[in-house]
N, C-alpha and C positions, 0 to 999 in steps of 0.2 A: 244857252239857247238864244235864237236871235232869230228874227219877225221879218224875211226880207219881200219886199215889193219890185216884182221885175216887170220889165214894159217890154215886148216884142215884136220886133217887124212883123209885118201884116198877118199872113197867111200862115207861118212857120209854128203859130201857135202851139199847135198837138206837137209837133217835131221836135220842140224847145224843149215842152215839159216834159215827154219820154226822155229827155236825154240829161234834164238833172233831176228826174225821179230816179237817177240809175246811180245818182252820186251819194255816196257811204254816208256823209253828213247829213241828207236831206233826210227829216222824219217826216214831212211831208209835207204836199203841196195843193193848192187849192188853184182851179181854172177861173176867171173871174172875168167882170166887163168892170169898166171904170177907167178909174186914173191907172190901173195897174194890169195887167193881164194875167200875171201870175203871183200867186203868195207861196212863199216855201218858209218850212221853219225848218233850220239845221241848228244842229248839235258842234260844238266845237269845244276842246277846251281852254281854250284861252283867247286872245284878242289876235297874237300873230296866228295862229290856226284861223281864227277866221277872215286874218284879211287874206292869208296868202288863198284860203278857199276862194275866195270872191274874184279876187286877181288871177289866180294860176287855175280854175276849173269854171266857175260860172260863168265871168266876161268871155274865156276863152269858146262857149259855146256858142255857135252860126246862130245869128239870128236874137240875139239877146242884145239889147238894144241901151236900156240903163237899169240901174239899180238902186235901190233906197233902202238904207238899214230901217226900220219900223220901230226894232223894239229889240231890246238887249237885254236878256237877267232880270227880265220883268219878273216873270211869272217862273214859280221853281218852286222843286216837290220831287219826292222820291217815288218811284213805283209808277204805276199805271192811274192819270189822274183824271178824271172829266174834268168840263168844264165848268162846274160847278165850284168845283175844289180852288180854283185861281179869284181872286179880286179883280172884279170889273173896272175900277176905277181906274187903271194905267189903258187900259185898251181904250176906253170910252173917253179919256180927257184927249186921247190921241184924233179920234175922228172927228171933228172940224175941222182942221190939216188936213182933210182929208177929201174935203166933201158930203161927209157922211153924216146928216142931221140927225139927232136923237133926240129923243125924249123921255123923260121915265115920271109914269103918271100912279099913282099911288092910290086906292078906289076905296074908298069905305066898303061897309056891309051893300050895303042898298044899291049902291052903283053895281058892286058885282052879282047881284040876285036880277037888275035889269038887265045886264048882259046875256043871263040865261042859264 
């Protein structure tokens, strides 16, 4: 499983991503604003699987502009998993690289009875 960040020429946005949500490896894909336009996670099995994907199917589509691997064999589990099921800690050390400020604030009793 592998985490990729694609950047898209302007407009071609929806175009792009109808056209690698249609590709067999993509489990799926998320529309986004930022440093990236589109996030896809695809399934491959092995490292030449996923580069010749990248090389021979995704660069090869109009309008896909560059690519960043995210995240590689991070996260893994059998069956149908929320996101519950996976460790935070590889996704979350990743966004600063990223832009993406976080914080995780931890409340006593009383702080969370003031929130309501």
């Amino acid at each position: 499983m592998a985490l990729i960040g694609i950047r898209v020429e302007g407009k071609k946005i929806l175009q792009v991503a109808e056209e690698i949500a249609k590709l067999d490896e993509v489990d799926y894909l998320i529309i986004t604003s930022g440093r990236f336009d589109i996030f896809a996670e695809v399934i491959c099995r092995d490292r030449d699987e996923l580069f010749a994907f990248l090389s021979e199917k995704l660069y090869q589509i109009d309008g896909v502009r560059e690519l960043e691997l995210l995240a590689n064999k991070i996260w893994q589990g059998k069956g149908v998993l929320g996101p519950e099921a996976f460790d935070p800690d590889p996704f979350l050390e990743r966004m600063p690289a990223y832009d993406f400020p976080y914080q995780i604030v931890e409340l006593d009793e009383e702080s969370v009875k003031q929130l309501g």
